[in-house]
Backbone as a printed PyTorch tensor [residue, N CA C, xyz], in Angstrom:
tensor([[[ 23.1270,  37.8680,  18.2690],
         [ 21.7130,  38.1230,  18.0750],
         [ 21.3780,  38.2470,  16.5910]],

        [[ 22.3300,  38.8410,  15.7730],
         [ 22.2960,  39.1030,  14.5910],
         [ 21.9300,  37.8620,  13.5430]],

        [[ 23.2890,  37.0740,  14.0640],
         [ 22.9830,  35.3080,  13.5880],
         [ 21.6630,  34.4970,  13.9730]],

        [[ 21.0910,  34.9950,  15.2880],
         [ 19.4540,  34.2080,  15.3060],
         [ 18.7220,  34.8500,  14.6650]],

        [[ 18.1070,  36.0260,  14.3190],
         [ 17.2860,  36.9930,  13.3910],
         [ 18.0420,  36.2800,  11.8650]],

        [[ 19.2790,  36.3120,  11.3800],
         [ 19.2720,  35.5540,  10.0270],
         [ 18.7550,  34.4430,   9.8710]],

        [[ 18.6260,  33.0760,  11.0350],
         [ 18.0700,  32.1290,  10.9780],
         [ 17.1630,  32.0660,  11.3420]],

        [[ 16.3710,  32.4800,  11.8010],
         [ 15.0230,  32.6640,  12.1990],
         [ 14.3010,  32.9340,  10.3750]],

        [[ 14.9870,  34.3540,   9.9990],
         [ 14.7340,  34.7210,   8.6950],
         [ 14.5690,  33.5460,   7.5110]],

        [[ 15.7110,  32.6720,   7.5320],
         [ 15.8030,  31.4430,   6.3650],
         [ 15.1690,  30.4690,   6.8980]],

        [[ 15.2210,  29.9560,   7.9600],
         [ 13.9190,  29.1350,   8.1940],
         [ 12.4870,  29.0360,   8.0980]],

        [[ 12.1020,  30.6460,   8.4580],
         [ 11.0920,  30.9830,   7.8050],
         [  9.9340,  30.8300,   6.2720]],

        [[ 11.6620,  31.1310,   5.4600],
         [ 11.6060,  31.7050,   4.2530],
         [ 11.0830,  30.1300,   3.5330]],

        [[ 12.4720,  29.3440,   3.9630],
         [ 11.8690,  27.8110,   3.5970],
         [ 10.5760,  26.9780,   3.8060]],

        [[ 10.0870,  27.3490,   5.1260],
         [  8.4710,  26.6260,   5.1650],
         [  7.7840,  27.7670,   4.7050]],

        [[  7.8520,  28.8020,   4.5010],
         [  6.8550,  29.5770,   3.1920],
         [  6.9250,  29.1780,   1.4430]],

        [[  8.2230,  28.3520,   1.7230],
         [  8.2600,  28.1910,  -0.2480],
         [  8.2190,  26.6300,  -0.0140]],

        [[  7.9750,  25.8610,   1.3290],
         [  8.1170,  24.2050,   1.3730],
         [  6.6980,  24.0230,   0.0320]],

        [[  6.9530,  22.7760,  -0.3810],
         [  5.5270,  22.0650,  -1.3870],
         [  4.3130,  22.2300,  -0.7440]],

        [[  3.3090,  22.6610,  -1.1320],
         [  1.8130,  22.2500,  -0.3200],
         [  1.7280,  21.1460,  -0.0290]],

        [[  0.3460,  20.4740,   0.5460],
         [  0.9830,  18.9750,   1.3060],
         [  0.3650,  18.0330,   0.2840]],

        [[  0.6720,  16.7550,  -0.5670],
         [  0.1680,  16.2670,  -1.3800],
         [ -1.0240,  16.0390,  -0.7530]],

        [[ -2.4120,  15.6420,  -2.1680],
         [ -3.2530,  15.0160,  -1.5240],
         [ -3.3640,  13.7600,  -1.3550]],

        [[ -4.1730,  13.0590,  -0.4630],
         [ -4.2910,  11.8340,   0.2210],
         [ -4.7280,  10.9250,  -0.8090]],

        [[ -3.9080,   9.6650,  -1.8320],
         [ -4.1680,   9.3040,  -2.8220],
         [ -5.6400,   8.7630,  -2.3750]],

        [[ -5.4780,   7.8580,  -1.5470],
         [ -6.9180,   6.7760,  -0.8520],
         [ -8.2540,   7.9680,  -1.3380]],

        [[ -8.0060,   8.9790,  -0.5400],
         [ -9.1800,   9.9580,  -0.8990],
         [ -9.7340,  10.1440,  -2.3260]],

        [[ -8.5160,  10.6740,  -3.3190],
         [ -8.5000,  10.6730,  -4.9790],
         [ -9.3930,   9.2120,  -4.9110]],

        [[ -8.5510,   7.8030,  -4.4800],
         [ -9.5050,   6.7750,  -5.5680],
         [-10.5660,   6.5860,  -4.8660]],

        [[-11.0260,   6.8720,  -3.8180],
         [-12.8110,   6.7780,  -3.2810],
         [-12.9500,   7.6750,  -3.8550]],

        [[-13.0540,   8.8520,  -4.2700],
         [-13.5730,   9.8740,  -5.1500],
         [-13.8460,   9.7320,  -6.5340]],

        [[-12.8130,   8.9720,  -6.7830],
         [-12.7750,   8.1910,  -8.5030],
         [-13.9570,   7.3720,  -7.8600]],

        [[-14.2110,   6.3360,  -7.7880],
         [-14.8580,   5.4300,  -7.2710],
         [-16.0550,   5.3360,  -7.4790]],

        [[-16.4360,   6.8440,  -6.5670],
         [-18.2140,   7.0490,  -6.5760],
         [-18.3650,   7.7050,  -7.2420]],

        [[-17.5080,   7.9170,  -8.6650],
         [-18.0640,   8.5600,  -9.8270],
         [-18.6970,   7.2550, -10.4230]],

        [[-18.4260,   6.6880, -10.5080],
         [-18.4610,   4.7580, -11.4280],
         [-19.7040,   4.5080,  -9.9970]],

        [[-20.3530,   5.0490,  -8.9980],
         [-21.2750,   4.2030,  -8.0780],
         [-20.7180,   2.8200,  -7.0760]],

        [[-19.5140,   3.0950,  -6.5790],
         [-18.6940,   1.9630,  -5.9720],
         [-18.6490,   2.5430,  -4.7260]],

        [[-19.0330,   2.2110,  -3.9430],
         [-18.9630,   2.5670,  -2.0710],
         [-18.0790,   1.8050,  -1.3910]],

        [[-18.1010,   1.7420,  -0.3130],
         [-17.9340,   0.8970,   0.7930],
         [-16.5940,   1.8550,   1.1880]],

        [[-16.1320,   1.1950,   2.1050],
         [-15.2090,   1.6700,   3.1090],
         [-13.8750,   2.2020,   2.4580]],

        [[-13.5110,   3.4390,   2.9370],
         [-12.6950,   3.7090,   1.8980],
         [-10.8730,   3.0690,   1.9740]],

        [[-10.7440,   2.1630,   3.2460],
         [ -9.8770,   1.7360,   3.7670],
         [ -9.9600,   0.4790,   3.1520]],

        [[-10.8520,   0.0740,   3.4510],
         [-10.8190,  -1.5180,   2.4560],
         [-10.5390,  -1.0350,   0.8990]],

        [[-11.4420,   0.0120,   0.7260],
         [-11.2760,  -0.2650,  -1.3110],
         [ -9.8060,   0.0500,  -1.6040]],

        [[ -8.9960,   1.0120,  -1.2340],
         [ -7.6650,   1.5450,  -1.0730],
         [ -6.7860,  -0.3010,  -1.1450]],

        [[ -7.0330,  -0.5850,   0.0000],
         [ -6.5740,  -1.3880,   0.2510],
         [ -6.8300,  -3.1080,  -1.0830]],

        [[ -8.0000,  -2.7900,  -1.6730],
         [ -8.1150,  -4.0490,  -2.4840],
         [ -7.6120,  -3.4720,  -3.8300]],

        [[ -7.1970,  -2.0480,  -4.1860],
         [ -6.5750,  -1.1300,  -5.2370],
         [ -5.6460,  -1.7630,  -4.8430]],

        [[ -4.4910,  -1.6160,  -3.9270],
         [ -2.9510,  -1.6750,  -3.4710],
         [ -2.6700,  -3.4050,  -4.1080]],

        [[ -3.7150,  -4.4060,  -3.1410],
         [ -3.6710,  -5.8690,  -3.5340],
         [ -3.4320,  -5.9970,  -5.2570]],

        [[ -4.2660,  -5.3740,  -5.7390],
         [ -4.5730,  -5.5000,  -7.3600],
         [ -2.8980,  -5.7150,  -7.8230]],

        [[ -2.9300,  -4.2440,  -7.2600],
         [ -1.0980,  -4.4680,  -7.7920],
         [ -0.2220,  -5.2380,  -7.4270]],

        [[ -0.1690,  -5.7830,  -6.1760],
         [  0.7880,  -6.4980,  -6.1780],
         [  0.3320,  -8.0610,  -6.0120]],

        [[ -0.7060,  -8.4570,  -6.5690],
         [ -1.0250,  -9.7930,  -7.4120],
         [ -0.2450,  -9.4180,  -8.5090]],

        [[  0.1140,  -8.5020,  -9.6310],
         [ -0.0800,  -7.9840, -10.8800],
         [  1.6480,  -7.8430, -10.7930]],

        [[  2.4330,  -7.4210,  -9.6310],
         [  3.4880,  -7.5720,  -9.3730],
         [  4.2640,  -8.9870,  -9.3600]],

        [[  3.1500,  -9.8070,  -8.4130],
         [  4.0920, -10.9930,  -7.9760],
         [  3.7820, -11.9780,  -9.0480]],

        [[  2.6850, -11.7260,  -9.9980],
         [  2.3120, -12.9920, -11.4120],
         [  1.0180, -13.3590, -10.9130]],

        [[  0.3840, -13.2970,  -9.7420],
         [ -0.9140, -13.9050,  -9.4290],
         [ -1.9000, -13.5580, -10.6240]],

        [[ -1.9940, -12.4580, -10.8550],
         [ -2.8670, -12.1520, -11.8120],
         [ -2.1230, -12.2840, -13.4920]],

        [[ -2.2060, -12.7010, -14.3250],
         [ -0.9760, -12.9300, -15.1260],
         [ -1.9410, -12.4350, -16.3260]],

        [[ -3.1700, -12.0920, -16.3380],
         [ -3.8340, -10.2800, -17.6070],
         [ -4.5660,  -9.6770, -16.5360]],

        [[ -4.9490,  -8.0320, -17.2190],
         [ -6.0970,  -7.5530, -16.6710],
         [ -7.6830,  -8.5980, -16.6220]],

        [[ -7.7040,  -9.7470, -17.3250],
         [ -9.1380, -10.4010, -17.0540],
         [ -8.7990, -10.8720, -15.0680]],

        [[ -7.7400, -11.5640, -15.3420],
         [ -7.7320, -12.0040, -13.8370],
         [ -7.8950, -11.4240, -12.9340]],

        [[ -7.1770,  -9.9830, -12.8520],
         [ -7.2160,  -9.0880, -12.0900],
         [ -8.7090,  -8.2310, -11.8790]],

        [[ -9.7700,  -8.2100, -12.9180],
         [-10.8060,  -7.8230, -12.5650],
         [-11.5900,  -8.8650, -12.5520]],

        [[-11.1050,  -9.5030, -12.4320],
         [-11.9390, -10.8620, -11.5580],
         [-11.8750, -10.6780, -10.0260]],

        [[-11.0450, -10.5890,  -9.8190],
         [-10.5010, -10.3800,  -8.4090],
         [-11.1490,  -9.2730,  -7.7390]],

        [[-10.8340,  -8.2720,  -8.0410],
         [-11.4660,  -7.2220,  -7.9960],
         [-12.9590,  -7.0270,  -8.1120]],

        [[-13.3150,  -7.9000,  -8.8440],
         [-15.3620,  -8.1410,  -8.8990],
         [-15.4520,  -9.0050,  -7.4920]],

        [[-14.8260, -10.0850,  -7.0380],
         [-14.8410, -11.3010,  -6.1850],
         [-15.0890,  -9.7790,  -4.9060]],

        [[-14.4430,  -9.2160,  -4.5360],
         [-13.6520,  -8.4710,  -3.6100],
         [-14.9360,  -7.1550,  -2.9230]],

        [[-15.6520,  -6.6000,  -4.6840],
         [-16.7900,  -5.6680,  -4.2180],
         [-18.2210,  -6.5240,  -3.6590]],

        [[-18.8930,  -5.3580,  -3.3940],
         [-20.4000,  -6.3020,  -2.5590],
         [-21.2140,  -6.8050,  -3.8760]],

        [[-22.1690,  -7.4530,  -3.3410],
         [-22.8370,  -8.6690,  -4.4100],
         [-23.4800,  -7.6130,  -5.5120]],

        [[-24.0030,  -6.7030,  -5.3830],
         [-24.3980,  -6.4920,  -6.6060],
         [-23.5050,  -5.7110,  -7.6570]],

        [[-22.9100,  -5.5610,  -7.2210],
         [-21.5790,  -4.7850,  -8.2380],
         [-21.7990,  -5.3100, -10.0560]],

        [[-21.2360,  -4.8720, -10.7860],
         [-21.3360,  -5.2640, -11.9550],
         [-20.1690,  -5.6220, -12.2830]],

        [[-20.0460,  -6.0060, -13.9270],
         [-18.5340,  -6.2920, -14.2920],
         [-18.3200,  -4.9660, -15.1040]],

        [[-18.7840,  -3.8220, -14.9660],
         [-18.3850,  -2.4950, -15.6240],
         [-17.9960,  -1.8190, -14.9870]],

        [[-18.4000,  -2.3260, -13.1060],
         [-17.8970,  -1.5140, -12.1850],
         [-16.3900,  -2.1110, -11.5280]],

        [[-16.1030,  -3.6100, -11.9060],
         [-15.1030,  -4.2610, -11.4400],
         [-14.0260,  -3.6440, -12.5730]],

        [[-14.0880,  -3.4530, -13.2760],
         [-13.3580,  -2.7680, -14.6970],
         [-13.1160,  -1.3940, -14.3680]],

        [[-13.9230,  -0.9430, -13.7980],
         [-13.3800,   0.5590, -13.8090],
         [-12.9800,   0.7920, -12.1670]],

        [[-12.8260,  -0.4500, -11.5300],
         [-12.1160,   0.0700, -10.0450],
         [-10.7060,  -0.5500, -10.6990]],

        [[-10.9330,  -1.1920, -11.4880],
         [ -9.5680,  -1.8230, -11.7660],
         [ -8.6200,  -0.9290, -12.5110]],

        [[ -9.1410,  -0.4420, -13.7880],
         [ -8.6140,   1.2100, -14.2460],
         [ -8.1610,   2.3980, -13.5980]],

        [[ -8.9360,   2.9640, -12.2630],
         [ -8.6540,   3.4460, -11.2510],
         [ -7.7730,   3.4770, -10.5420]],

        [[ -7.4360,   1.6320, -10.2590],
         [ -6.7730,   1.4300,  -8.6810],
         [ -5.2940,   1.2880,  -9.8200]],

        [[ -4.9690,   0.9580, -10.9770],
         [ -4.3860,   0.6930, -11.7290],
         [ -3.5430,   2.0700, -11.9200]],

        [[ -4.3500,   3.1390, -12.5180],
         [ -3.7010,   5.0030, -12.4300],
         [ -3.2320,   5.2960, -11.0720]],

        [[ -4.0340,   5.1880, -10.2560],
         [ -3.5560,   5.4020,  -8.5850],
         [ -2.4520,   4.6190,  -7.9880]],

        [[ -2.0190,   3.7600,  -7.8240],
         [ -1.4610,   2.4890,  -6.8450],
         [ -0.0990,   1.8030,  -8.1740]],

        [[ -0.0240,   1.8440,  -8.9790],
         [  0.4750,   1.2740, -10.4610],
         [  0.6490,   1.6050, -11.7050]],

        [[  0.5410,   2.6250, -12.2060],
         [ -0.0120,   3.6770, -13.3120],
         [  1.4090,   2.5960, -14.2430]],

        [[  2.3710,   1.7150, -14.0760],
         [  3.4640,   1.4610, -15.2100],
         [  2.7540,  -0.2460, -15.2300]],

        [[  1.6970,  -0.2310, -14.7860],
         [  0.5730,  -1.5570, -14.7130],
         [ -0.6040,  -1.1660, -16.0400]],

        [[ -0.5770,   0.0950, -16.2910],
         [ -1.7480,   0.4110, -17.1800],
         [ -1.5150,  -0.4160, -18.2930]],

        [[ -0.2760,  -0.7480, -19.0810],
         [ -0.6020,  -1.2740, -20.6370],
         [ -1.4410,  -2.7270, -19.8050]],

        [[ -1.7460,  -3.1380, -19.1480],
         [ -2.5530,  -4.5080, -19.5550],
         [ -3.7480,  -4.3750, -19.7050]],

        [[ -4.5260,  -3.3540, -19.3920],
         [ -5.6190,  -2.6310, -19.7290],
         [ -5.6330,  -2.6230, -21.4440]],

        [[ -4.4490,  -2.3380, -22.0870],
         [ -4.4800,  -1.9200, -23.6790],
         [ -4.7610,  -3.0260, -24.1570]],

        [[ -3.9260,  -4.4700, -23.5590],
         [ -3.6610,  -5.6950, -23.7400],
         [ -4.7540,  -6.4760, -23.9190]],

        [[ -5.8390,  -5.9160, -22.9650],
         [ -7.2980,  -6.5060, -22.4580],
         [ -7.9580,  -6.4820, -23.6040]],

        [[ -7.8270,  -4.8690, -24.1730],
         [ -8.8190,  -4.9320, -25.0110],
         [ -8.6980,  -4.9650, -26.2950]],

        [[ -6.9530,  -5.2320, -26.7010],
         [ -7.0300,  -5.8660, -27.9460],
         [ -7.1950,  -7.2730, -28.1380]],

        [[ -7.4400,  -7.9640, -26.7710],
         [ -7.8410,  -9.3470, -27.7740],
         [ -9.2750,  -9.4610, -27.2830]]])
């Protein structure tokens, strides 16, 4: 009995000191998002963040111009190209963050 009260005890002890539960990145970049005025579904935008990268992975996109091209093609018609730029910055920190220097790349030439 002694040995179930100790384990009962350390099992305990461990889901009181386990990590809190991360938050839900998708949530973070729709939240980023509609700071910049970018809506729509937050499953699709997640999802055209994730694409970004792995165009950007496999060479499809070969600078950040291509890639926020893509990314403009992708939002609804009136979108801007300040808003295709900054989902691309976004989905780039979120989904890719060792993707950011082409952003630096962008805007030195």
């Amino acid at each position: 009995m002694k040995r179930l009260i100790v384990g009962v005890a350390i099992a305990a002890a461990a889901l009181l000191g386990a990590a809190p539960a991360q938050a839900d990145v998708d949530t973070d970049f729709t939240n980023e998002l509609h700071t910049y005025g970018i809506y729509g579904q937050k499953d699709y935008n997640a999802w055209i963040g994730k694409i970004t990268c792995k165009r950007l992975y496999k060479g499809l996109d070969k600078d950040a111009n291509m890639s926020a091209q893509f990314v403009h093609n992708q939002l609804v018609i009136d979108s801007t190209t300040e808003q295709a730029w900054q989902f691309l910055a976004a989905a780039l920190r979120m989904y890719c963050p060792e993707k950011l220097p082409i952003l630096d790349q962008a805007a030195r030439s």
